[in-house]
DOGU-447256 format. One record per atom (N, C-alpha, C, O): residue number from 1; residue in three letters; z, y, x. Coordinates in Angstrom, 1 decimal, padded with zeros to 4 digits. Example, Ala and Ser with C-alpha at 12.3 -4.5 7.8 and 13.67 -1.06 7.14 Angstrom:
% DOGU-447256
1	ALA	007.8	-005.7	013.2
1	ALA	007.8	-004.5	012.3
1	ALA	007.8	-003.3	013.2
1	ALA	008.5	-003.3	014.2
2	SER	007.1	-002.2	012.8
2	SER	007.1	-001.1	013.7
2	SER	007.9	000.0	012.9
2	SER	008.0	001.1	013.4
END
This chain:
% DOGU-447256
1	UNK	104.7	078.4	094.9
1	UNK	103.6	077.7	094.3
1	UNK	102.5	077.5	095.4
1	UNK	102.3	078.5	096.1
2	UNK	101.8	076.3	095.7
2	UNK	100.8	076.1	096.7
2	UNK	100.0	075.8	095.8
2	UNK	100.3	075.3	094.7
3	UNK	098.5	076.2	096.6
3	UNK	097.3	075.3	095.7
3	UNK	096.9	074.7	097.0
3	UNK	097.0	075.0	098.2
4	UNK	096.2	073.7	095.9
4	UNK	095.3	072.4	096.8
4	UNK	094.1	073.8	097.7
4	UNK	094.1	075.0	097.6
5	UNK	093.3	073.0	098.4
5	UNK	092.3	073.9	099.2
5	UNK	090.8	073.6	098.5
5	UNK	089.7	073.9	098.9
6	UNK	091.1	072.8	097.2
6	UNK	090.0	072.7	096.0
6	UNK	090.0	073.8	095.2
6	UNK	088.9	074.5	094.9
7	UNK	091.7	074.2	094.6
7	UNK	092.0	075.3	093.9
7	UNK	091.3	076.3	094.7
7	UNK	090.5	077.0	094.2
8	UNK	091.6	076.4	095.7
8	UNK	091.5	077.8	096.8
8	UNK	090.0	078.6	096.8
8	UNK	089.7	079.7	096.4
9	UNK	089.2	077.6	097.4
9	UNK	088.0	077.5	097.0
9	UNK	086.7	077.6	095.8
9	UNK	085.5	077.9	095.7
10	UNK	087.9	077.3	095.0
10	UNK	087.5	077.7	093.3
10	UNK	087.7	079.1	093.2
10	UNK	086.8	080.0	093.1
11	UNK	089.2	079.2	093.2
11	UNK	089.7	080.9	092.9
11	UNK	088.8	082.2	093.7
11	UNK	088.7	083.3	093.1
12	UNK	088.4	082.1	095.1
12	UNK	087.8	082.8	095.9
12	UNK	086.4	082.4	095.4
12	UNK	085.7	082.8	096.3
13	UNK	085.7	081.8	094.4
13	UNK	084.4	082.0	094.4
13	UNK	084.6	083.1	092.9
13	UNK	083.9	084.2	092.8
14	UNK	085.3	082.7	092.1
14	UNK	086.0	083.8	091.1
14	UNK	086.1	085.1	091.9
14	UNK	085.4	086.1	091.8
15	UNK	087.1	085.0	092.6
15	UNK	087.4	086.3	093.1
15	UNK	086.8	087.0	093.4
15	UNK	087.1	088.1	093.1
16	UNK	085.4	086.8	094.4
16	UNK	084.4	087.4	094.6
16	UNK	083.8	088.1	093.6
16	UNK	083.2	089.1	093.9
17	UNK	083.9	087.7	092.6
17	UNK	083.2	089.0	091.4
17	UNK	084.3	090.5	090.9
17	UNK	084.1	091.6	090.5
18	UNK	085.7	089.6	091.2
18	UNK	086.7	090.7	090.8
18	UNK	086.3	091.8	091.6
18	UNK	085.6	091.7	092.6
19	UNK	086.8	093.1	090.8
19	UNK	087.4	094.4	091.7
19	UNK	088.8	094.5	091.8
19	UNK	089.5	093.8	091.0
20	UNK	089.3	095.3	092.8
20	UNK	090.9	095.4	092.6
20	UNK	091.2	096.1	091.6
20	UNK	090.4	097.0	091.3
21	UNK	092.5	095.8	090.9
21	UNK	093.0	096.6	089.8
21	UNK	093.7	096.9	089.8
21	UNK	094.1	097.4	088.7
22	UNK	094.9	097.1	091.2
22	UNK	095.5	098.1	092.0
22	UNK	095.6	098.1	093.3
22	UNK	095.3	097.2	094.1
23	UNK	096.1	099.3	093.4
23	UNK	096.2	099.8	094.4
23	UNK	097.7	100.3	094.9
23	UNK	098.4	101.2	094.4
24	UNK	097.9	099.2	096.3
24	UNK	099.5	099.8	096.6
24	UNK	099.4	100.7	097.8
24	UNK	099.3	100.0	098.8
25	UNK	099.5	101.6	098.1
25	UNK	099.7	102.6	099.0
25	UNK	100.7	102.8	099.9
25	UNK	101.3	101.8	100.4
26	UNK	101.2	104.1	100.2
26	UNK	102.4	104.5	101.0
26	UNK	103.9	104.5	100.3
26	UNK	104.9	104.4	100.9
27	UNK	103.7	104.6	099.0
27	UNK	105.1	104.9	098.1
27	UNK	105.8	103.1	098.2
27	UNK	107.0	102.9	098.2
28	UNK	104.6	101.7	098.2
28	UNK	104.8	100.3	098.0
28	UNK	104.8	100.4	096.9
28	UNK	104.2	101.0	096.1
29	UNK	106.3	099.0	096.7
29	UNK	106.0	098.2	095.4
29	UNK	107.1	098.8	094.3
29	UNK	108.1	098.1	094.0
30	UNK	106.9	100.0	093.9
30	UNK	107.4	100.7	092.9
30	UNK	107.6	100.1	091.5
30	UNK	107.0	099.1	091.4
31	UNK	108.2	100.5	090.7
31	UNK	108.8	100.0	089.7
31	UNK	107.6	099.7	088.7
31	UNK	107.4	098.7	088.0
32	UNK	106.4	101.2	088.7
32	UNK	105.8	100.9	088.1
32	UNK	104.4	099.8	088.7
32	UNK	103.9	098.9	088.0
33	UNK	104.2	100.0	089.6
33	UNK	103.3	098.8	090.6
33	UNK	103.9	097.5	090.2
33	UNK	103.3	096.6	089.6
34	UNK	105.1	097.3	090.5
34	UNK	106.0	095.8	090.3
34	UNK	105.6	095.6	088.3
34	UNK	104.8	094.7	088.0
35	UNK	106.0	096.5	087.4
35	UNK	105.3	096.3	086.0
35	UNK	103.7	096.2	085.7
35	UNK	103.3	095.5	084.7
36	UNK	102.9	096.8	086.3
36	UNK	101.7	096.7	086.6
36	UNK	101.1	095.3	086.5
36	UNK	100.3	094.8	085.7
37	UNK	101.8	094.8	087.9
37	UNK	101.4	093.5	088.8
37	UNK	101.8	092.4	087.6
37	UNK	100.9	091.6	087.2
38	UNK	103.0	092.5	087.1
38	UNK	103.7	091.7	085.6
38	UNK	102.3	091.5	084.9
38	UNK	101.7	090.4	084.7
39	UNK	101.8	092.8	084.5
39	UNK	100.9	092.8	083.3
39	UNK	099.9	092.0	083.6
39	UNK	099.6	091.2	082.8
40	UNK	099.2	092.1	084.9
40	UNK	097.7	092.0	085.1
40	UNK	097.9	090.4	085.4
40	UNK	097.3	089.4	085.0
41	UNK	098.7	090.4	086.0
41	UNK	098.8	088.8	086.1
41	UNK	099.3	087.9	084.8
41	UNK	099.1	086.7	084.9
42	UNK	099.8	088.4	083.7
42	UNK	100.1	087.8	082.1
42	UNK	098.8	087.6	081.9
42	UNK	098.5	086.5	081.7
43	UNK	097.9	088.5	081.9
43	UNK	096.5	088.8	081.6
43	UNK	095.9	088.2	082.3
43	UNK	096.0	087.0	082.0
44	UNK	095.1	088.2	083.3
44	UNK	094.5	087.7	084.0
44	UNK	094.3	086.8	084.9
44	UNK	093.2	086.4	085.3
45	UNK	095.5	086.3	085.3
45	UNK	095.9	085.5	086.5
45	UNK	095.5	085.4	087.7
45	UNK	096.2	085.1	088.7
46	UNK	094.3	085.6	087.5
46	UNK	093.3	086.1	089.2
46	UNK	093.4	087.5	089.3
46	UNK	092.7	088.2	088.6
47	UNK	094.0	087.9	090.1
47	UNK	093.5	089.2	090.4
47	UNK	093.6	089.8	091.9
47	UNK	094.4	089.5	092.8
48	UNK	092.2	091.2	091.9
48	UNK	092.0	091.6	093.4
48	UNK	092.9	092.9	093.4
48	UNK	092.8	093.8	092.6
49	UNK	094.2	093.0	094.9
49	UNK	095.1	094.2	094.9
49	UNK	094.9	094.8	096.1
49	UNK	095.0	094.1	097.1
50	UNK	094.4	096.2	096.3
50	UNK	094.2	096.7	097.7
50	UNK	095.5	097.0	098.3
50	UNK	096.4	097.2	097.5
51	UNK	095.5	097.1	099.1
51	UNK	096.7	096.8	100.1
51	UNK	096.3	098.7	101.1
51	UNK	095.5	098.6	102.0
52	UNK	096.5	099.6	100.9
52	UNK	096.6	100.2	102.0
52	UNK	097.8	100.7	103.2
52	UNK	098.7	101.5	102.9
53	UNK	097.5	100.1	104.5
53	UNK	098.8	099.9	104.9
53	UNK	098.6	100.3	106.4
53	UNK	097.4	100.2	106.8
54	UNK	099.3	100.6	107.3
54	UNK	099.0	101.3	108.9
54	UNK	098.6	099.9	109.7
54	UNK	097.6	099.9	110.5
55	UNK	099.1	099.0	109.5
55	UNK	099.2	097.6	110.5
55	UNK	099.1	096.4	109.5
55	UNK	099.2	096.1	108.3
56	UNK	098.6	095.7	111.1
56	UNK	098.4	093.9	110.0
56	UNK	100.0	093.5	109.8
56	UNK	100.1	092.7	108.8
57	UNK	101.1	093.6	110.3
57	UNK	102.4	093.4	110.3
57	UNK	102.9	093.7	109.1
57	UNK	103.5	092.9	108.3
58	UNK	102.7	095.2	108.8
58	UNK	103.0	095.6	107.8
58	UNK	102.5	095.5	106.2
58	UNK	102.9	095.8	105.1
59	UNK	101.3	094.6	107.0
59	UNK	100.1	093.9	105.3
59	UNK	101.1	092.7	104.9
59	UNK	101.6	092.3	103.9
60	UNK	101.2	092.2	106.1
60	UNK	102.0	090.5	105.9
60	UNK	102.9	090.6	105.4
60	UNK	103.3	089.7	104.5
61	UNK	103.9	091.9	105.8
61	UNK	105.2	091.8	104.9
61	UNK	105.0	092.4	103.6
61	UNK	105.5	091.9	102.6
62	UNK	104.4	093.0	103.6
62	UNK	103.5	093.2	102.0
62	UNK	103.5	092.3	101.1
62	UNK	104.1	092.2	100.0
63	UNK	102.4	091.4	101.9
63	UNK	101.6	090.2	100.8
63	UNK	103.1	088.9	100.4
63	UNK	103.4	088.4	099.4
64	UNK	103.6	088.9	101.6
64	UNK	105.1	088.2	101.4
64	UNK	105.7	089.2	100.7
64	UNK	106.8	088.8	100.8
65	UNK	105.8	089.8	100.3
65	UNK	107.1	090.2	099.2
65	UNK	106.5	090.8	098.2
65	UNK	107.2	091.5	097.5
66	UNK	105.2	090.8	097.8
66	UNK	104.2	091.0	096.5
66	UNK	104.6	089.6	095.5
66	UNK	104.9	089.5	094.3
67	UNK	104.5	088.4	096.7
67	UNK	104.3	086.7	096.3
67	UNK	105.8	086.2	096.0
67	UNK	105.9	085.3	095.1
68	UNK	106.7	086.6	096.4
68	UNK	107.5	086.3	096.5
68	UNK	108.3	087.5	094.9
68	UNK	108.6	087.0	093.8
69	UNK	108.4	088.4	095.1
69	UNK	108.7	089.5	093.5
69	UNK	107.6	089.0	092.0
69	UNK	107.8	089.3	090.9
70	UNK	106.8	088.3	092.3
70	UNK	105.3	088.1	090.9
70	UNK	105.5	086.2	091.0
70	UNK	104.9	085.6	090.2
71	UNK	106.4	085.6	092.0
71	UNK	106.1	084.0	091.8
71	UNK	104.9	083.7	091.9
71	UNK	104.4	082.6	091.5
72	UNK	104.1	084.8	092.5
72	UNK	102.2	084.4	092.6
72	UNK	102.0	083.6	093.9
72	UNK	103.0	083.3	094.6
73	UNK	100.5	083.2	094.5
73	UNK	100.4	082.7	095.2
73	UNK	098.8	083.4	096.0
73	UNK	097.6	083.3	095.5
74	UNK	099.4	084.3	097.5
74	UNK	098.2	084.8	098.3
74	UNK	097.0	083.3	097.7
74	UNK	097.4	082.1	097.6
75	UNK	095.8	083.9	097.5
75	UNK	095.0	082.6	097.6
75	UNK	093.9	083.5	099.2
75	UNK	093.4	082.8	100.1
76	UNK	093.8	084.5	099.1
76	UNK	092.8	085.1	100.0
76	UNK	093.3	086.7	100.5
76	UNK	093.6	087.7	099.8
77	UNK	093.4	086.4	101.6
77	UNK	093.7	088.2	102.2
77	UNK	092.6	088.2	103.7
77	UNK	092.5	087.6	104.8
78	UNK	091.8	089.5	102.6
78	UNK	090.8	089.5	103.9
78	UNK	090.7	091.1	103.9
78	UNK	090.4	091.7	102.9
79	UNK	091.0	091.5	104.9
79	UNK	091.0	093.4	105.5
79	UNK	092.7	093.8	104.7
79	UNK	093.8	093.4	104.9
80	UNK	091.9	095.1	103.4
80	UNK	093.0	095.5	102.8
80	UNK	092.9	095.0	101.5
80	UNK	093.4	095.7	100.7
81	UNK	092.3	094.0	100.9
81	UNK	091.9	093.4	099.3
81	UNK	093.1	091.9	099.6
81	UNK	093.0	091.2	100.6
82	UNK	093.6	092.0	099.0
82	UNK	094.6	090.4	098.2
82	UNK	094.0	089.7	097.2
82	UNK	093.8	090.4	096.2
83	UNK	093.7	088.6	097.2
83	UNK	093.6	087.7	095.9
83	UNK	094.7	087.1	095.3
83	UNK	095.0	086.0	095.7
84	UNK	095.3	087.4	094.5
84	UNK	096.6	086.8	094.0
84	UNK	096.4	085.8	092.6
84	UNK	095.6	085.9	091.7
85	UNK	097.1	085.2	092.7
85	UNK	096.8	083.7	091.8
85	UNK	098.1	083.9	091.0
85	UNK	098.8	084.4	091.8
86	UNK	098.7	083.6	089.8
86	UNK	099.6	083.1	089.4
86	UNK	099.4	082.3	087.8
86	UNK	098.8	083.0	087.0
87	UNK	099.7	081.6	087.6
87	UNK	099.3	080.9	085.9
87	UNK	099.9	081.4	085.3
87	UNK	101.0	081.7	085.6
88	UNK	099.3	081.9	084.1
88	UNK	099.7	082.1	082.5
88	UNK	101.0	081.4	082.3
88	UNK	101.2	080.6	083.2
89	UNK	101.9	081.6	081.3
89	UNK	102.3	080.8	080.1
89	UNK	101.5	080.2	079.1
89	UNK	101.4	079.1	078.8
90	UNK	100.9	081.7	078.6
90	UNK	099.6	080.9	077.6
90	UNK	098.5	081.9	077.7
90	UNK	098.4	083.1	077.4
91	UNK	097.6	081.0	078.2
91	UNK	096.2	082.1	078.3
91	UNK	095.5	082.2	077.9
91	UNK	094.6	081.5	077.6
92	UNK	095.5	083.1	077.9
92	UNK	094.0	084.2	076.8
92	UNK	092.8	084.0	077.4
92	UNK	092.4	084.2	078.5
93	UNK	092.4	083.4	076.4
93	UNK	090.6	083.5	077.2
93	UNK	089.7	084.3	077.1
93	UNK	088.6	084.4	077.7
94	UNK	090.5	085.4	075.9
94	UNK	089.7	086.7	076.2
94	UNK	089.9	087.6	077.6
94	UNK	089.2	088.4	078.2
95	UNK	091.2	087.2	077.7
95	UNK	091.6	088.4	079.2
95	UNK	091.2	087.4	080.7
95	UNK	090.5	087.7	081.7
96	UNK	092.0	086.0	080.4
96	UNK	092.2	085.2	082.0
96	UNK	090.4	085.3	082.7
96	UNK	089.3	085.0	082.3
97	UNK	091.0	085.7	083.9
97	UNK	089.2	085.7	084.6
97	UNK	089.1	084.0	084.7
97	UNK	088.0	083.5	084.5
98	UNK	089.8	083.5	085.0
98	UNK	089.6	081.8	085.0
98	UNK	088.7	081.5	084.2
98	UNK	087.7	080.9	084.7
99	UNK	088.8	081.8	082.6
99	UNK	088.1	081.5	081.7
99	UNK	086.9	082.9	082.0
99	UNK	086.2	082.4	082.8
100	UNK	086.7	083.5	081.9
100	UNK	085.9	084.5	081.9
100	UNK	085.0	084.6	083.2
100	UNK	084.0	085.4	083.1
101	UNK	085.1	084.0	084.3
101	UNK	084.2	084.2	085.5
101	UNK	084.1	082.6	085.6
101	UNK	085.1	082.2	086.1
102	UNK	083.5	081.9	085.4
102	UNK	083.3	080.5	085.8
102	UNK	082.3	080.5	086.9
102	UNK	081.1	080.5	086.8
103	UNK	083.1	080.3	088.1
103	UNK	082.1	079.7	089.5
103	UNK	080.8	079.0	089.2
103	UNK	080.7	077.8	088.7
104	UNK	079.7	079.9	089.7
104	UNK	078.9	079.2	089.6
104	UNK	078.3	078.0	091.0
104	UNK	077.5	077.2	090.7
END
């Protein structure tokens, strides 16, 4: 999935209010992190994931195979925090930050 650099710009003024709502460490992308990632993204679709990791090499293959296992789309990777994008099926506007954080 790509977004326009309108989307991008949108999602990162959202994003900026997120906190991360996980955290992948030394164990990676575990069964339960990979169900996690499922949820928060059904729910929310924007969301911030800290990344803690030895090297930037080892962030990149990270963020590529977070994006690639969730069908999401990096919108922002800055230090160890990810912005990850992926759309609903059907979204809740009580949960999606889309609906819930409107850029001001």
């Amino acid at each position: 999935m790509t977004l326009s650099n309108a989307d991008k710009k949108h999602f990162r003024a959202i994003g900026h209010q997120l906190k991360p709502v996980i955290t992948i460490a030394e164990k990676g992308l575990t069964e339960n992190i990979q169900a996690e990632l499922e949820r928060a993204l059904n729910d929310h679709e924007l969301i911030k994931i800290k990344l803690v990791t030895a090297d930037k090499t080892e962030k990149t293959a990270l963020v590529d195979e977070i994006c690639t296992l969730t069908r999401g789309s990096a919108v922002q990777s800055i230090g160890h925090v990810l912005l990850l994008y992926r759309a609903a099926k059907k979204q809740d506007p009580k949960l999606s930050n889309l609906v819930r954080f409107q850029a001001k």
